[in-house]
N, CA, C and O of each residue as an XYZ file, in Angstrom:
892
protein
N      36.649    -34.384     34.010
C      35.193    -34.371     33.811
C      34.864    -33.934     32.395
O      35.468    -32.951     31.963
N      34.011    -34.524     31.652
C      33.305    -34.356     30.259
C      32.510    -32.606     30.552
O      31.764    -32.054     31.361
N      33.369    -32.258     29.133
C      32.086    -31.474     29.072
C      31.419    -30.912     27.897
O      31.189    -29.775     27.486
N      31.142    -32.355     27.419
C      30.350    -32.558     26.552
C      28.630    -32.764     26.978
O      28.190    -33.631     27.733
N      28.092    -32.043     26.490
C      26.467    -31.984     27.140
C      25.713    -33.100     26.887
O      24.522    -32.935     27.153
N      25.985    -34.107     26.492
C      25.347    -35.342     26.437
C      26.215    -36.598     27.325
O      25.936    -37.797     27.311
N      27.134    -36.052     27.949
C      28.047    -36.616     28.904
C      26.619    -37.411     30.124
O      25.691    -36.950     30.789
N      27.146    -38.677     29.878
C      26.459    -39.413     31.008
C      26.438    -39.184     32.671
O      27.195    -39.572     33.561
N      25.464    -38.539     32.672
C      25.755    -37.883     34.508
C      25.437    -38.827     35.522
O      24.274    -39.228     35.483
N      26.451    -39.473     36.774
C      26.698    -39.690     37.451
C      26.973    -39.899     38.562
O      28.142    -39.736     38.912
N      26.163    -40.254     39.328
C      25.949    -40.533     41.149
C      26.445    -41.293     41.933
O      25.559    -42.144     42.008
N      27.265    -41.630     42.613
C      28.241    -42.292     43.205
C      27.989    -42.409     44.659
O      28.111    -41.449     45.419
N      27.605    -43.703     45.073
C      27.190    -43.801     46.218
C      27.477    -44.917     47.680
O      26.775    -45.807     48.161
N      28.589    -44.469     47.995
C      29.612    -45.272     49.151
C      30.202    -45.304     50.262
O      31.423    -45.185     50.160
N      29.662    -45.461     51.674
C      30.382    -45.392     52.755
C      31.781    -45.094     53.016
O      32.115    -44.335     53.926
N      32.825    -45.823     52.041
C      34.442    -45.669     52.247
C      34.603    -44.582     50.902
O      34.395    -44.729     49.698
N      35.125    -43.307     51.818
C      35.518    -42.379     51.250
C      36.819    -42.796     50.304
O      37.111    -41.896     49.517
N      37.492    -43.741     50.237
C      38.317    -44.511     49.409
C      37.837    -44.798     48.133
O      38.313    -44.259     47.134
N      36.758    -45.759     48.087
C      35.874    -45.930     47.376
C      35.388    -44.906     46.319
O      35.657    -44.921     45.118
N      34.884    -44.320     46.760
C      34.560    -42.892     46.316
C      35.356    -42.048     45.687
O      34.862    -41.620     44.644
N      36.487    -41.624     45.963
C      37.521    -41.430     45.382
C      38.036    -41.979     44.381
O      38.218    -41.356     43.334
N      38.413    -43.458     44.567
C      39.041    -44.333     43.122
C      37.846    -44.049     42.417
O      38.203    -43.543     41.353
N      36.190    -44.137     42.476
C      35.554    -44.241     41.434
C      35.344    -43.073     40.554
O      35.407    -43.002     39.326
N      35.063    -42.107     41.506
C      35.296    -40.616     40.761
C      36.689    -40.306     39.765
O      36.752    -39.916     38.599
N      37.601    -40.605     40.606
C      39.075    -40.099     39.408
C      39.395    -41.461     38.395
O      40.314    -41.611     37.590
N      38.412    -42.271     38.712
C      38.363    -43.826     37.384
C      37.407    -42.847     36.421
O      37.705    -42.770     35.229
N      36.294    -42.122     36.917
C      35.422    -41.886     35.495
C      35.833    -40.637     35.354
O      34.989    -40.232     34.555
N      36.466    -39.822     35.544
C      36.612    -38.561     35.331
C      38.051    -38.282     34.392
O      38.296    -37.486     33.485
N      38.893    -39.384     35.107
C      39.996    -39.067     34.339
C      39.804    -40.502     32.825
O      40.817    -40.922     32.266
N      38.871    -40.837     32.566
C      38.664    -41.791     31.426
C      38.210    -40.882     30.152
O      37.730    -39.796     30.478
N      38.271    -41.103     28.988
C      38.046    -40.798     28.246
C      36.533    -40.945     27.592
O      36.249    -40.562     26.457
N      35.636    -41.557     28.497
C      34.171    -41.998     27.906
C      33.423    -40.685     28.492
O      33.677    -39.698     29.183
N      32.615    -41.131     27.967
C      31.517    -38.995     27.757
C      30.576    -39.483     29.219
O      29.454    -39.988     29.209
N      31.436    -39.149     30.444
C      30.653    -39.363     31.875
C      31.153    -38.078     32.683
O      32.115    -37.390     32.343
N      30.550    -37.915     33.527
C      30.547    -36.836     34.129
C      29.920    -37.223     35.889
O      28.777    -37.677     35.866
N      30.436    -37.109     37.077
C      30.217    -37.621     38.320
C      29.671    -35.945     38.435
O      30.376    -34.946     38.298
N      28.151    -36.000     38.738
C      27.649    -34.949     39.203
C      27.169    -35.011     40.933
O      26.964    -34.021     41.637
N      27.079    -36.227     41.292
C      26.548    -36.395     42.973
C      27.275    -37.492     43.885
O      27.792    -38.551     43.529
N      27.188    -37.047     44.908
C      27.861    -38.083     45.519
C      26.995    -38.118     46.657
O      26.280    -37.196     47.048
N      27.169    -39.723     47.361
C      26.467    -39.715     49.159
C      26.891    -40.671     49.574
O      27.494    -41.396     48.783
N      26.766    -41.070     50.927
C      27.505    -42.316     51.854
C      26.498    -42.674     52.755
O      26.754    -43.423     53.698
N      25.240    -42.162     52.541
C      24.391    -42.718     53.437
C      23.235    -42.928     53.173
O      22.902    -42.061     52.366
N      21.922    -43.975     53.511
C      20.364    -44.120     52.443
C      19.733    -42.288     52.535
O      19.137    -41.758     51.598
N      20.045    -41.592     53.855
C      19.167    -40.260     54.029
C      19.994    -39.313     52.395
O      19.342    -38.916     51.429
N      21.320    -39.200     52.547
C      22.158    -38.689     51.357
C      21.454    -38.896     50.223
O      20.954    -37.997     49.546
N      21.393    -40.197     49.967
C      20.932    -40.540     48.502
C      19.239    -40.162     48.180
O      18.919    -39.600     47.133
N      18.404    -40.487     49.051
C      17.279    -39.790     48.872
C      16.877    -38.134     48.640
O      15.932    -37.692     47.986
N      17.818    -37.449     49.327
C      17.619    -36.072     49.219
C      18.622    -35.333     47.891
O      18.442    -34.294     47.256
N      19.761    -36.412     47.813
C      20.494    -35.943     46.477
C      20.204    -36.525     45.458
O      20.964    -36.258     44.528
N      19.030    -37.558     45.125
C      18.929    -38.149     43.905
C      17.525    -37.075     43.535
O      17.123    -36.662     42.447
N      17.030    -36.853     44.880
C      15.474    -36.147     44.178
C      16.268    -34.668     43.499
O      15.676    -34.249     42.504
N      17.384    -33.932     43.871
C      17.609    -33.011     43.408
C      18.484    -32.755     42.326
O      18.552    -31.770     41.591
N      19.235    -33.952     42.349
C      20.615    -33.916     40.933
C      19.962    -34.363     39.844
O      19.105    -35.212     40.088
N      20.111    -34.035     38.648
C      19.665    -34.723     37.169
C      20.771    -35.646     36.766
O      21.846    -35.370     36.233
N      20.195    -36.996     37.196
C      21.167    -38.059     36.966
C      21.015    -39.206     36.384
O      20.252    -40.046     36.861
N      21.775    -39.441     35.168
C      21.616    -40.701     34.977
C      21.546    -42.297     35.126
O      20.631    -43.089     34.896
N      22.830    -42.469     35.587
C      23.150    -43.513     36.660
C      23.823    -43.052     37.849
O      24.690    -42.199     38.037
N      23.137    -43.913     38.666
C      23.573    -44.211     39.890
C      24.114    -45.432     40.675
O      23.377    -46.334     41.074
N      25.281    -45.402     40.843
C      26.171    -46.313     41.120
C      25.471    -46.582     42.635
O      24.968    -45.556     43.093
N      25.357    -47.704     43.440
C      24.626    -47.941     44.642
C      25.225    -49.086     45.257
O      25.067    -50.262     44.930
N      26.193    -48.450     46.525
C      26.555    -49.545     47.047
C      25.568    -50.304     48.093
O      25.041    -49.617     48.968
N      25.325    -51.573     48.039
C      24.374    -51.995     48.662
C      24.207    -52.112     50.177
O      23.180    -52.193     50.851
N      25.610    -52.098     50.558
C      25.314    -51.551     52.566
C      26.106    -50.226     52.469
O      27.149    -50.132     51.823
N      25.422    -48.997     53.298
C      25.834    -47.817     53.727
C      25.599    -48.217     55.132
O      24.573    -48.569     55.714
N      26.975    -48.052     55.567
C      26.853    -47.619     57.298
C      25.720    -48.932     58.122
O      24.839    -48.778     58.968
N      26.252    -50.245     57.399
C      25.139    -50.829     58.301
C      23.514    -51.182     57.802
O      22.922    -52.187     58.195
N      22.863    -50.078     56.786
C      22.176    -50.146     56.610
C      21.875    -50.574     54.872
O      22.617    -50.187     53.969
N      20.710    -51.389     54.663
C      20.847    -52.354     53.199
C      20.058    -51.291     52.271
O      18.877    -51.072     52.539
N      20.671    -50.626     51.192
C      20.327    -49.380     50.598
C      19.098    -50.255     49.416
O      18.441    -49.669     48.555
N      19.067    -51.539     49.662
C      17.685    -52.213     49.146
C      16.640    -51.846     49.346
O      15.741    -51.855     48.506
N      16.534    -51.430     50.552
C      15.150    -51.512     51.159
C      14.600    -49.888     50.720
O      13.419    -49.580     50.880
N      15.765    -48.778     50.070
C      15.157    -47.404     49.610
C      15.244    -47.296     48.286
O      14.833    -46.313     47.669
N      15.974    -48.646     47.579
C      15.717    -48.347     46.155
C      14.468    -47.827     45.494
O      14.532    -47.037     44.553
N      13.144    -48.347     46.071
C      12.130    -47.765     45.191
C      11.479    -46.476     45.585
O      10.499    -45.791     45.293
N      12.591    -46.486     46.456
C      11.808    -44.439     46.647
C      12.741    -43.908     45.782
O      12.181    -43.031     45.124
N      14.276    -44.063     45.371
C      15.406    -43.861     44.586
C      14.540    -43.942     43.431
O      14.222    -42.807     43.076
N      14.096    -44.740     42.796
C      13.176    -44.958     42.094
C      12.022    -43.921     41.143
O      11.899    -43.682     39.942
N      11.381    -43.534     42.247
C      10.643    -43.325     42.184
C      10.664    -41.308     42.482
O       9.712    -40.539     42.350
N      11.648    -41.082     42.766
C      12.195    -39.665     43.194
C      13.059    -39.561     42.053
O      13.653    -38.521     42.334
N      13.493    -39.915     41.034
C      15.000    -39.775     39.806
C      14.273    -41.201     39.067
O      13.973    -42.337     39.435
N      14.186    -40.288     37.646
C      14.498    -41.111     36.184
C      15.895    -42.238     36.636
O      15.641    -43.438     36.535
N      16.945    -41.945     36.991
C      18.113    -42.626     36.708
C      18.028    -44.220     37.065
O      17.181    -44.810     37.736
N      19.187    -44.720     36.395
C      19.214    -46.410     36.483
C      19.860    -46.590     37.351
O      20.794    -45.824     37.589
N      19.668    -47.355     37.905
C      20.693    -47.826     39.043
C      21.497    -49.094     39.032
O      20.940    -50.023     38.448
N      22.771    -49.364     39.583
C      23.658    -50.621     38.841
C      24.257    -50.636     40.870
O      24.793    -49.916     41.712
N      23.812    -51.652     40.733
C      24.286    -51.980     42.722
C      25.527    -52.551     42.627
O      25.885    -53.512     41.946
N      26.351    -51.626     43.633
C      27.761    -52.151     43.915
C      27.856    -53.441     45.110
O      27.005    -53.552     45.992
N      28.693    -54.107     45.012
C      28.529    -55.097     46.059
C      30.147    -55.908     46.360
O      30.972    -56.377     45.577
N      30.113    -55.798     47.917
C      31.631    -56.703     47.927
C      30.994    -58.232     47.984
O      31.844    -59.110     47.836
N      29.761    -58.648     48.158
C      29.573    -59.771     48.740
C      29.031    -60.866     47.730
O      28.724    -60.485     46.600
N      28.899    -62.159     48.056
C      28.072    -62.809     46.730
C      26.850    -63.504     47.122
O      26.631    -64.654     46.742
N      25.916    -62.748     47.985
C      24.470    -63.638     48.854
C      23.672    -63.599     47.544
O      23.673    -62.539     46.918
N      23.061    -64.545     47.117
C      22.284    -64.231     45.493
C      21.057    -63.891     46.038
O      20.416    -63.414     45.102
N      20.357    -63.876     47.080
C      19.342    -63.861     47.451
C      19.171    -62.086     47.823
O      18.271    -61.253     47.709
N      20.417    -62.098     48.259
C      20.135    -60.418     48.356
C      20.340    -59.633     47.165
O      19.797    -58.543     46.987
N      21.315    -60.325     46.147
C      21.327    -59.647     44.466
C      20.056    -59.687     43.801
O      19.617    -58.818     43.047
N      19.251    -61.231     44.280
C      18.322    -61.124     43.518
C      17.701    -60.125     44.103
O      18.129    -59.065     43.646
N      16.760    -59.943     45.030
C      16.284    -58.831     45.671
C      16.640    -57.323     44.787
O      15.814    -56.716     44.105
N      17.783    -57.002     44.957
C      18.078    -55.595     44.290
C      17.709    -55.931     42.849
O      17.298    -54.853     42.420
N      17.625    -56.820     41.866
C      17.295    -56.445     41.063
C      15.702    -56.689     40.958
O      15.295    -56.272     39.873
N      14.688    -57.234     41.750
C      13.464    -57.274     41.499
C      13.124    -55.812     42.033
O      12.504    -55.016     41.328
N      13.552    -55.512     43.281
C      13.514    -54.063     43.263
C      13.793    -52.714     42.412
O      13.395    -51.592     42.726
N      14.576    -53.059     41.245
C      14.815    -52.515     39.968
C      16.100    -51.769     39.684
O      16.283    -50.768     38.991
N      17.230    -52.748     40.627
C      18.193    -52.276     39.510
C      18.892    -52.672     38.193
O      18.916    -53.894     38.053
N      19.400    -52.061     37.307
C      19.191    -52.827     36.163
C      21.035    -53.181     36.199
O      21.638    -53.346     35.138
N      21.611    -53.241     37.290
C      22.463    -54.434     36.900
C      23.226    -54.403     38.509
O      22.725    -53.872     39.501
N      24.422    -55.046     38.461
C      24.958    -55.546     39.740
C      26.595    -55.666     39.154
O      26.893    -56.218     38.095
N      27.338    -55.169     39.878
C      28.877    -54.866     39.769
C      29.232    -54.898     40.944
O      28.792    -54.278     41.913
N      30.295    -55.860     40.837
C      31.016    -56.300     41.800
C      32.259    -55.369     42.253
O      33.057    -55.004     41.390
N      32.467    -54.892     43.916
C      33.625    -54.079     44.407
C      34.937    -54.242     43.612
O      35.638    -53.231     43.647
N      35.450    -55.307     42.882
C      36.636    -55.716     42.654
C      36.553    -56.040     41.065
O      37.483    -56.579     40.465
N      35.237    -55.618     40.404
C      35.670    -55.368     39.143
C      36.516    -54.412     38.874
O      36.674    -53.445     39.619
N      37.470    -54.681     37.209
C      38.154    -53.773     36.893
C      37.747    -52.866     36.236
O      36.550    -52.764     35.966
N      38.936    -51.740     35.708
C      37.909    -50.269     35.779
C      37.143    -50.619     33.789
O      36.101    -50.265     33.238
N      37.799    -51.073     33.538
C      37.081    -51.363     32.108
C      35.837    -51.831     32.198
O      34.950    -51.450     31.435
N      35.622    -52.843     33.292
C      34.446    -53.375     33.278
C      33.205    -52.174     34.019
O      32.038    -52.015     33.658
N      33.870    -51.537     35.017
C      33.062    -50.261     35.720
C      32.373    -49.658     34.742
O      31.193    -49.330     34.872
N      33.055    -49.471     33.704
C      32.577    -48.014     32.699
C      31.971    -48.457     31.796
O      31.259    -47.654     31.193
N      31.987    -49.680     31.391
C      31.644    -50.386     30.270
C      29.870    -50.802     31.121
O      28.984    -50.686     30.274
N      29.566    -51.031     31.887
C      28.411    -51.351     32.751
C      27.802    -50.033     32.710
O      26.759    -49.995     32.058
N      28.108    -49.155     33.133
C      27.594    -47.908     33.050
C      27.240    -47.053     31.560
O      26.543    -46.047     31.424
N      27.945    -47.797     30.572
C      27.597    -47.042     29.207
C      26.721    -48.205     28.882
O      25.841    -47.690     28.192
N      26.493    -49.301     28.968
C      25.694    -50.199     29.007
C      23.956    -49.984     29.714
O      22.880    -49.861     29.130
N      24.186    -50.001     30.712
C      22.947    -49.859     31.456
C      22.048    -48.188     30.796
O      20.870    -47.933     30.548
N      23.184    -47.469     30.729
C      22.628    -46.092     30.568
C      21.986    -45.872     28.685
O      21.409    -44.936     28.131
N      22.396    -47.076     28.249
C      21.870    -47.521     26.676
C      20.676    -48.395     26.656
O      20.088    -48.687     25.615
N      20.268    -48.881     28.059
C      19.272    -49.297     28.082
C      19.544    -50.384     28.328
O      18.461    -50.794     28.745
N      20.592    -51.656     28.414
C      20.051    -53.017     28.709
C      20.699    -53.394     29.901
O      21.511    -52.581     30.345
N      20.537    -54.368     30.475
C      20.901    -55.357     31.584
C      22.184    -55.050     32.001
O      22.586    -54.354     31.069
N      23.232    -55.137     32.940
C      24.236    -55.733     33.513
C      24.138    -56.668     34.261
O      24.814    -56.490     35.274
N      23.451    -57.873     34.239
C      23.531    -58.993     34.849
C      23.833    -60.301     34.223
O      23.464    -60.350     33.049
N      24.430    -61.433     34.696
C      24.867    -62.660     34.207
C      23.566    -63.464     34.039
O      22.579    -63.250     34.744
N      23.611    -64.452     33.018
C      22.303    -65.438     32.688
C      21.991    -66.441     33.947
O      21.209    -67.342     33.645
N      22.449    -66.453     35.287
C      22.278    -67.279     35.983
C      21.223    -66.268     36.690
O      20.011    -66.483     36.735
N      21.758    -65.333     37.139
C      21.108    -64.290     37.699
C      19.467    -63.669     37.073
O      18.435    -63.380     37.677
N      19.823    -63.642     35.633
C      18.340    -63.118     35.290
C      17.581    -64.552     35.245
O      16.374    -64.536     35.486
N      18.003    -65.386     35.048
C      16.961    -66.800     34.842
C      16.485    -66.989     36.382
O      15.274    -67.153     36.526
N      17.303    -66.987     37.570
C      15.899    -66.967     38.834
C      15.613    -65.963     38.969
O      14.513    -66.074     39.510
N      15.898    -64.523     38.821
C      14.755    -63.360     39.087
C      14.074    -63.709     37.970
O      13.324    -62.734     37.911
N      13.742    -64.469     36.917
C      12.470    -64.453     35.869
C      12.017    -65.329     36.462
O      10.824    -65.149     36.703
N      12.544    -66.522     36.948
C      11.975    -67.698     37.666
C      11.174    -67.430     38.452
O      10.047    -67.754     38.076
N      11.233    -66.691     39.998
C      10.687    -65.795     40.898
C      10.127    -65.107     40.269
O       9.070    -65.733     40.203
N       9.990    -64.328     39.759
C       8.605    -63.584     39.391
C       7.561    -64.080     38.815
O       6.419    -63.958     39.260
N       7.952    -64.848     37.490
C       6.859    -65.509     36.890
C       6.305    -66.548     38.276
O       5.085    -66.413     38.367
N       6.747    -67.342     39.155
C       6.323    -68.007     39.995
C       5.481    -67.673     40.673
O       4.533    -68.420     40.916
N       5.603    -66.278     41.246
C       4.583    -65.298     42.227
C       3.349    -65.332     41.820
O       3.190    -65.469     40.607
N       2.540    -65.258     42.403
C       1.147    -65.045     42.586
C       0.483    -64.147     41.598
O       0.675    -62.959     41.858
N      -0.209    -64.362     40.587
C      -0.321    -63.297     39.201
C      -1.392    -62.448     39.755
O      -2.116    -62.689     40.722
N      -1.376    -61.528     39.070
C      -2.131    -60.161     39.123
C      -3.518    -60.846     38.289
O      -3.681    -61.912     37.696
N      -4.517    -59.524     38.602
C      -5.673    -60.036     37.734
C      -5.083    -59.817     36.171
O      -4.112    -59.061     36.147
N      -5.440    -60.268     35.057
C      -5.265    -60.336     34.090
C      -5.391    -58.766     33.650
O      -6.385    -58.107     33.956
N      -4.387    -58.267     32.965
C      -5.024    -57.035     32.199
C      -5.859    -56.909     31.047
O      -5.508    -57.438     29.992
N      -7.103    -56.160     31.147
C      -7.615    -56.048     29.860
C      -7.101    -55.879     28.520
O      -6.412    -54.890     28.268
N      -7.459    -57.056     27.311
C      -7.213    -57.022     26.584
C      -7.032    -55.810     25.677
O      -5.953    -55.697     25.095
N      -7.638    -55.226     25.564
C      -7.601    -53.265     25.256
C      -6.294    -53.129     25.226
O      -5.836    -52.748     24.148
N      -5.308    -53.390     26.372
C      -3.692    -52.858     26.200
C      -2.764    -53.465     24.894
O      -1.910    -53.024     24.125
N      -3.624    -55.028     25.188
C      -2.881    -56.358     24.149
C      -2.959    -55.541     22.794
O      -2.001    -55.141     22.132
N      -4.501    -55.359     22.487
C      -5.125    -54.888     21.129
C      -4.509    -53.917     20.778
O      -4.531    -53.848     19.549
N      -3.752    -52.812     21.403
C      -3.024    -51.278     20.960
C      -2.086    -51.754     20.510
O      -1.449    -51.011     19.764
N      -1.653    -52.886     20.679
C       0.053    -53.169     19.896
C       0.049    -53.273     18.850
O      -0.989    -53.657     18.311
N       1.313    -52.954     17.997
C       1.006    -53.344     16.255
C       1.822    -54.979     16.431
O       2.347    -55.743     17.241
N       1.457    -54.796     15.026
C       2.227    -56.098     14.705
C       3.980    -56.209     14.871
O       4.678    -57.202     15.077
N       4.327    -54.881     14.704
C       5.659    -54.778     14.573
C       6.129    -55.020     16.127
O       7.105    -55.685     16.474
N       4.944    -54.128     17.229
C       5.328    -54.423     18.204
C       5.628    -55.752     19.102
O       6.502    -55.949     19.947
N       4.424    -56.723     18.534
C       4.539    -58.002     18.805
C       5.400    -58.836     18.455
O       5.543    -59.918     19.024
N       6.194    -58.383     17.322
C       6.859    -58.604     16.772
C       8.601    -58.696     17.265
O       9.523    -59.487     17.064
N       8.439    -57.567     17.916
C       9.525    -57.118     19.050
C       9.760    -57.782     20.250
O      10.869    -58.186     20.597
N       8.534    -57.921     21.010
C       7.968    -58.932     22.311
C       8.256    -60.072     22.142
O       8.968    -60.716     22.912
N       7.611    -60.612     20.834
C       7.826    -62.252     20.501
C       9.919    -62.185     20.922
O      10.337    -62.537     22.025
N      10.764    -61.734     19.912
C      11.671    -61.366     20.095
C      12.688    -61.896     21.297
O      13.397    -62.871     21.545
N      12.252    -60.469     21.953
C      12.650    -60.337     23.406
C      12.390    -61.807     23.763
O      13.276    -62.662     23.730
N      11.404    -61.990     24.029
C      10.927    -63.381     24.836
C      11.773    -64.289     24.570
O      12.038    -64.965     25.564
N      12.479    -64.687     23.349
C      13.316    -65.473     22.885
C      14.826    -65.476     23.018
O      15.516    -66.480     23.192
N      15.077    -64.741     22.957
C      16.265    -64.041     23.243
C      16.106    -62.985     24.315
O      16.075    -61.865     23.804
N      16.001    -62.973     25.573
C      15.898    -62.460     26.164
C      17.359    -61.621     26.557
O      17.325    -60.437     26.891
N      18.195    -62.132     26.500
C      19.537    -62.123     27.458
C      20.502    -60.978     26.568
O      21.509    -60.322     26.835
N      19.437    -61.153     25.132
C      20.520    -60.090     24.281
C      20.823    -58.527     24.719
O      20.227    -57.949     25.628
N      21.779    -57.999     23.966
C      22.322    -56.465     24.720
C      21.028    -56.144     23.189
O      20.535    -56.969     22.420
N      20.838    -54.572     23.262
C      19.962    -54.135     22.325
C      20.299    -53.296     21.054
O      19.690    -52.534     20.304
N      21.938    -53.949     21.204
C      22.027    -53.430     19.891
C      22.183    -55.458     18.624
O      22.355    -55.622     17.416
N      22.074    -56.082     19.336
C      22.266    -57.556     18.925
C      20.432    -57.931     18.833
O      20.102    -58.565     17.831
N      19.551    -57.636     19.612
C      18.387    -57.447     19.562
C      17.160    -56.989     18.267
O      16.092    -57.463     17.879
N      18.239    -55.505     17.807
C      18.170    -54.501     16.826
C      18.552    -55.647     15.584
O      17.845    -55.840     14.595
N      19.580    -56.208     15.827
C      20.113    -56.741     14.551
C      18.926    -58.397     13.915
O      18.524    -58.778     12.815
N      18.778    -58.919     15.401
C      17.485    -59.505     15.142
C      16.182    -59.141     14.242
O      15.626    -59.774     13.345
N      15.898    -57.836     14.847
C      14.721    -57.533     14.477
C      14.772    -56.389     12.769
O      13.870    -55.742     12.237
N      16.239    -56.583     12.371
C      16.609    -55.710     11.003
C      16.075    -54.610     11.489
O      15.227    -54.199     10.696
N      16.198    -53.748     12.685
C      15.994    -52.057     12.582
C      17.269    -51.655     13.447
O      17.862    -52.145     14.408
N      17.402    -50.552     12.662
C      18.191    -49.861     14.032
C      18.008    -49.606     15.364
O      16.896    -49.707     15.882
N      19.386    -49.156     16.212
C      18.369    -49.616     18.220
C      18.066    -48.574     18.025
O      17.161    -48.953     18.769
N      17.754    -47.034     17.648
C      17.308    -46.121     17.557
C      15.611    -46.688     17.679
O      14.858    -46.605     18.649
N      15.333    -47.336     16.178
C      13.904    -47.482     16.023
C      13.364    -49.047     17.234
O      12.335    -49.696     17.419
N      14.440    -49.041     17.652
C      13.946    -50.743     18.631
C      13.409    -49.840     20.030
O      12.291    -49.976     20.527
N      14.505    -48.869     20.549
C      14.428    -48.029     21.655
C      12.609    -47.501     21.535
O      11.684    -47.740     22.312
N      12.629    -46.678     20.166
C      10.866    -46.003     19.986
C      10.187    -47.484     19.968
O       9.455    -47.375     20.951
N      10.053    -48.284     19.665
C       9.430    -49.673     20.055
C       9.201    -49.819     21.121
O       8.027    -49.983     21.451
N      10.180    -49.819     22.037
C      10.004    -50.442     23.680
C       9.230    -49.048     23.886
O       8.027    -49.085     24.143
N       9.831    -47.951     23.788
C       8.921    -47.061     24.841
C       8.085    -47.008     24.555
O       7.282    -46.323     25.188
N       7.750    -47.613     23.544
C       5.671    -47.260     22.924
C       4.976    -48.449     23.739
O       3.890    -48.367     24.314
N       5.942    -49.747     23.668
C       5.057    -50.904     24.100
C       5.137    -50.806     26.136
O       4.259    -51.096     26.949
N       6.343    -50.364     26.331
C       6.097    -49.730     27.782
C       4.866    -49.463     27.969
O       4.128    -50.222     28.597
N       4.494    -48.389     27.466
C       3.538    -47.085     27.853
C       2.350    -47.796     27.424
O       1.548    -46.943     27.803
N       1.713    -48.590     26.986
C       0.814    -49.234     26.430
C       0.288    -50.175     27.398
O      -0.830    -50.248     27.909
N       1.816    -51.206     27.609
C       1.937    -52.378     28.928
C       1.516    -52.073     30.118
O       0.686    -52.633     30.834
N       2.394    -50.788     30.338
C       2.031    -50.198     31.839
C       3.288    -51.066     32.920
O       3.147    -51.655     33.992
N       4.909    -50.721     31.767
C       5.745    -51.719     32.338
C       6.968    -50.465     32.385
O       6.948    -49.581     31.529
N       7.959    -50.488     33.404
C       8.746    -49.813     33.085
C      10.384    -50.038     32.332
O      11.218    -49.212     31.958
N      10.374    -51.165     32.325
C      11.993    -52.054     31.720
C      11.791    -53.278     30.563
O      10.622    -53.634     30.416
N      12.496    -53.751     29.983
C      12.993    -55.285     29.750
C      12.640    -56.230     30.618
O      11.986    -57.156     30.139
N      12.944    -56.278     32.048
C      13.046    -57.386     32.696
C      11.322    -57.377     33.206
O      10.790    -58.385     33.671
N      10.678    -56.212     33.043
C       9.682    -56.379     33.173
C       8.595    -56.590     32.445
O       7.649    -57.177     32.969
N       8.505    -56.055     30.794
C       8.205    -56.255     29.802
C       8.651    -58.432     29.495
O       7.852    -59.175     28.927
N       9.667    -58.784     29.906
C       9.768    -59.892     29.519
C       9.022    -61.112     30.590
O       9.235    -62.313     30.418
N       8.055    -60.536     31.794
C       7.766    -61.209     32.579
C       6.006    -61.021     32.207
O       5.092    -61.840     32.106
N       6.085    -59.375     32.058
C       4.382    -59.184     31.463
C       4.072    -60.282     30.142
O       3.054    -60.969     30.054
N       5.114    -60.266     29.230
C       4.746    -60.684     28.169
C       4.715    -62.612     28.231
O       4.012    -63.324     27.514
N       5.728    -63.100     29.337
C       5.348    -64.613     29.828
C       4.200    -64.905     29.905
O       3.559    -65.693     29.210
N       3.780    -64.078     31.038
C       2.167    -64.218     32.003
C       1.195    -64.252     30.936
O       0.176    -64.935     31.045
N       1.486    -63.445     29.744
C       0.036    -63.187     29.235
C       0.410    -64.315     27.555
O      -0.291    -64.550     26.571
N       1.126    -64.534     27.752
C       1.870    -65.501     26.459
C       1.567    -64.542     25.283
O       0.877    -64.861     24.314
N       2.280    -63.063     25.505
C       2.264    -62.606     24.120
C       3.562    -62.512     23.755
O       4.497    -62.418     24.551
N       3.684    -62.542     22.120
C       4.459    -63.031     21.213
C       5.145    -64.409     21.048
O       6.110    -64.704     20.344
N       4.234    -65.349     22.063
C       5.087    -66.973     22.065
C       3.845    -66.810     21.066
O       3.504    -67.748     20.347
C-alpha cells in the first residue's frame, strides 16, 4: 500500500472473495501511487461504505449476489465524489450502455490484464473516459436522441469566455480524446484545461465530459 498522501484511494467492490483478493494484492503490491482503502460484496455494503470512506475510485462489479449494482449507482453517486469504472464478466451492450448513462466513467472487463486494471484507474481518476469509440458513439447517440429538456437560459451560454467556447467547440470535435491530447489541441497545459472544464461545468450545470459533450450538441455550442 502507498503511502504517499496523494496516493489514489480505492474501493473495491465484488461478490467472489477471489476477486477481491487478486485485485487488492494487483494494486497494492504495484508500484503506481494507489492505495485500496474500502471494500464490499454487496449494493447495502457499498452504499453505507462509499458514504463513509474518502474515495476516489471505485471499482464496481456490476452483479453482486444476484443483484444489478446499476440500479444504485446514482445514490453511489450522489453519497461519494468518487468515479466509478464498472467491472463486468459479460458483454450485453445494453446493460454497459446503461451503466454508463447512469455515470460511470468507464467499463473494464473481468479478464483484463493487470496493466490494463491500473492504467484505467489512473486514467479515469485524471479525469477522462475508459470506454471504446463504439460504446461512447451510442450512449451519445441515445442521449442526444431522448426527449430534450426545456432549453436553458441563455444567461449560462453568455458566462462563458471565449476561451471557454473555445474548449467546448474542441471537445465536440474530438470528443474521444484522453485530456492530456485534448490539452495539446487546445496549446495549454491539462492543468489549465482541467480549471476550464470545472468553470464551464459549474456554469453548464453539467457534471462530466460525456455530459458537457451532449449539453453542448443540444444547444450547438462551439459547432
Amino acid at each position: 500500500m502507498s503511502d504517499n498522501a496523494s496516493a489514489i484511494r480505492v474501493m473495491l467492490v465484488d461478490d467472489h472473495q477471489t476477486m477481491l483478493w487478486g485485485l487488492t494484492k494487483l494494486i497494492e503490491s504495484s508500484l503506481r501511487r494507489m492505495q485500496i482503502v474500502a471494500t464490499a460484496s454487496s449494493c447495502d455494503e457499498v452504499l453505507s461504505s462509499c458514504q463513509q470512506a474518502n474515495v476516489d475510485i471505485i471499482l464496481l462489479d456490476l452483479d453482486l449476489n444476484g443483484e444489478s449494482s446499476i440500479d444504485i449507482l446514482p445514490a453511489i453517486l450522489q453519497r461519494n465524489s468518487a468515479r466509478v469504472i464498472a467491472l463486468t464478466g459479460v458483454r450485453d451492450r445494453d446493460l454497459l450502455d446503461m451503466a454508463v448513462a447512469r455515470g460511470a466513467r468507464g467499463i473494464l472487463r473481468k479478464d483484463a490484464n493487470a496493466e490494463l486494471v491500473l492504467k484505467a484507474i489512473e486514467k479515469v481518476h485524471d479525469g477522462e473516459l475508459w470506454l471504446d469509440r463504439e460504446t461512447l458513439g451510442r450512449v451519445f447517440g441515445q442521449m442526444l436522441g431522448s426527449p430534450q429538456k426545456k432549453p436553458e437560459k441563455n444567461d449560462a451560454h453568455a458566462a462563458l469566455t471565449q476561451k471557454e467556447l473555445k474548449v467546448i467547440g474542441t471537445l465536440v470535435q474530438c470528443g474521444g480524446l484522453h485530456n492530456r491530447e485534448l490539452a495539446k489541441e487546445l496549446f495549454v497545459s491539462e492543468h489549465t484545461l482541467r480549471n476550464h472544464l470545472t468553470s464551464i461545468y459549474c456554469k453548464l450545470n453539467v457534471a462530466n465530459r460525456l455530459e458537457l459533450y451532449v449539453y453542448a450538441c443540444k444547444h450547438k455550442l462551439g459547432i
